[in-house]
N, C-alpha and C positions, 0 to 999 in steps of 0.2 A: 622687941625694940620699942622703946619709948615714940609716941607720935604727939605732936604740937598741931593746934590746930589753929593757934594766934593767927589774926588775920594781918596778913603783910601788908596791907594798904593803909593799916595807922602809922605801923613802921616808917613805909615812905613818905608819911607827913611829917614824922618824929625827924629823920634826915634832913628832911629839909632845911627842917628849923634850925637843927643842930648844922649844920654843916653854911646856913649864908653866916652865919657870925665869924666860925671862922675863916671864911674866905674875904670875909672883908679885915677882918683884924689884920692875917697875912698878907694883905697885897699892901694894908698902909705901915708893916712896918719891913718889908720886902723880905721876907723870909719864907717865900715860896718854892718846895719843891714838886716838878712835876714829873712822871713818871709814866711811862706805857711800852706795852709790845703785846707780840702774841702769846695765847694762853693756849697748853693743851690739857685738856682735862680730863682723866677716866674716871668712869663711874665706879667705886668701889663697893656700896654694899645698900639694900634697899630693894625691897616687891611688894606684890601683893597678890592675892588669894581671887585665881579667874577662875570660879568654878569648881572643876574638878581638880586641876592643878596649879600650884604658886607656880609666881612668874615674878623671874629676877629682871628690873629694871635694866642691867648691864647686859639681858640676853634682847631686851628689844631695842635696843639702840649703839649704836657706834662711840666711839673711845668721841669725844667732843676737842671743834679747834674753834679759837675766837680773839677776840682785842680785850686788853683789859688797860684802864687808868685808873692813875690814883693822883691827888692833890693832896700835899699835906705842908704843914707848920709849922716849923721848930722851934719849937719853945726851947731847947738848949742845943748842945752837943751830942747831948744823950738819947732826948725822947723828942719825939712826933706826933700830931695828930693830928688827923684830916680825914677825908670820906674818896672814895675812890668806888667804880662800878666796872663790870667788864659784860661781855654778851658771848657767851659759845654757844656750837650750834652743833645737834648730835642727830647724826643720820639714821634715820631708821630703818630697823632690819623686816624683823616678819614677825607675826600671830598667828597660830594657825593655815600658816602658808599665803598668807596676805598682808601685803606690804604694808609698813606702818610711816606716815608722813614726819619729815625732821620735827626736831623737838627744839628749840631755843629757851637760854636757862641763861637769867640777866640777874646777878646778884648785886647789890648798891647798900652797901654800908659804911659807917663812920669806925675809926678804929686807931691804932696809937702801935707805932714803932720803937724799941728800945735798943740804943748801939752801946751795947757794953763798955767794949774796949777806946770809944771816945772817952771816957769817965778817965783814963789813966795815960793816954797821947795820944799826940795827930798822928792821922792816919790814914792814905788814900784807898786803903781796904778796909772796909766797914762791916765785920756778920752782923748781923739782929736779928731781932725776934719781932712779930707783931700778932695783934689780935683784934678781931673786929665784929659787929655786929649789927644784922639790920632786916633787910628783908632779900628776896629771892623771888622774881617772874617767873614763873612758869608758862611756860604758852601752850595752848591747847593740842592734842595730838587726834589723828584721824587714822583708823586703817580701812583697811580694802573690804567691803561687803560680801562674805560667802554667797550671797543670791546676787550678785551683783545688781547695777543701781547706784546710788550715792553714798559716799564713804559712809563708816560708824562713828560717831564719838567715842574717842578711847578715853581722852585726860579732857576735864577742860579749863580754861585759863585760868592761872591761880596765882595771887601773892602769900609768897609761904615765910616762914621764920624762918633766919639762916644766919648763921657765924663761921669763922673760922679762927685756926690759930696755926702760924706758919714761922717759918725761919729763912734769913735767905744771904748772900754775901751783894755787897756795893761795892763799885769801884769809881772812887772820883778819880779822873786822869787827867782833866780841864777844871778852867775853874767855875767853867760855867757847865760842863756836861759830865754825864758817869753813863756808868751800864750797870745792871742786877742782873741776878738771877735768884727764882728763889721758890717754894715749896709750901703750901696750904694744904691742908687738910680743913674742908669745909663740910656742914652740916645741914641740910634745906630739911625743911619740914615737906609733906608727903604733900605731890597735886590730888588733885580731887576725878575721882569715874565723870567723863562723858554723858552718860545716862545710858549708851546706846550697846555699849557692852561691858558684863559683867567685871565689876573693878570691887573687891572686898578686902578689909582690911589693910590699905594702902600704908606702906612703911615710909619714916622718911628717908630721907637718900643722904649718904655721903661722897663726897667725891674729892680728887687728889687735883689740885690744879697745878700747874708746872708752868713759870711765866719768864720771860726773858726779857730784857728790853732797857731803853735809854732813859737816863735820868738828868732833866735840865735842872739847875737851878736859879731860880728867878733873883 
């Protein structure tokens, strides 16, 4: 598997910048939509090389629940675009019989939504499409010391390169509020070894986010 090693902390300057224009353009011509709920996310595919044996990222940690938002623009009927960030938090299981501390995985990127079926009439059910890209936190991980004493470094803190590309259904019911739901497939570039236990060849990670939740519009 291909690994990225771009550093995410230009990324989150790149957002920034990208994303106060148009949060200001939106709010002075009031076409702000805002969006959130909960996110569950499993990990689908991504390891690394501990030694003697590869270790699947999905075997040391739990399926992930967390919040995610999104702010975005509408330039038409059709398309959106805005930046949105969410934060899940995945439990962790064991290495070698020793317990390995939660792992928190905070993606923030800018990215643009496409509602087909507004192009040909109104519509209080909206499917679309979107795509997005930016950066991904990784926060550091720790397990349990076989000589016991103080934890190892397993991962340690990292901003990694991360996109995704999702589908999902709207419903405006009000005319100021709706509901989604909707479907990502996201792609983070690989955290980085600890120092404190053997982490080689670190893959990046995909994962499947599944998000639900209320949509105001401003």
């Amino acid at each position: 598997m291909r690994r990225f090693r771009l550093d995410g902390r230009v990324l989150v300057i790149l957002i920034v910048f990208v994303a106060f224009p148009l949060v200001t353009m939106a709010v002075e011509r009031g076409d702000v939509i805002l969006s959130g709920g909960p996110v569950f996310t499993p990990i689908l595919d991504g390891g690394f090389s501990g030694g003697d044996e590869s270790v699947d990222y999905n075997d040391l940690f739990k399926n992930g629940w967390g919040l995610g938002m999104d702010g975005m623009f509408a330039l038409s009927k059709v398309f959106r675009v805005g930046f949105g960030f969410s934060a899940s938090i995945f439990r962790g299981d064991s290495l070698g019989g020793k317990d390995i501390t939660k792992w928190w995985v905070v993606p923030m990127m800018v990215g643009a939504e496409a509602f087909p079926l507004s192009a040909f009439k109104e519509t209080s059910f909206g499917p679309y499409v979107r795509v997005d890209i930016g950066t991904a936190l990784l926060s550091g991980v720790q397990v349990g010391n076989p000589e016991g004493g103080d934890k190892l470094k397993l991962f340690k803190t990292t901003a990694a390169f991360a996109s995704d590309v999702g589908a999902g259904l709207e419903w405006h019911f009000k005319k100021k509020w709706g509901c989604f739901g909707e479907v990502r497939y996201m792609f983070s570039g690989h955290p980085y070894g600890g120092g404190d236990v053997s982490v080689h060849d670190p893959e990046s990670i995909s994962f499947l986010p599944i998000r639900l939740g209320i949509t105001y519009y401003y």
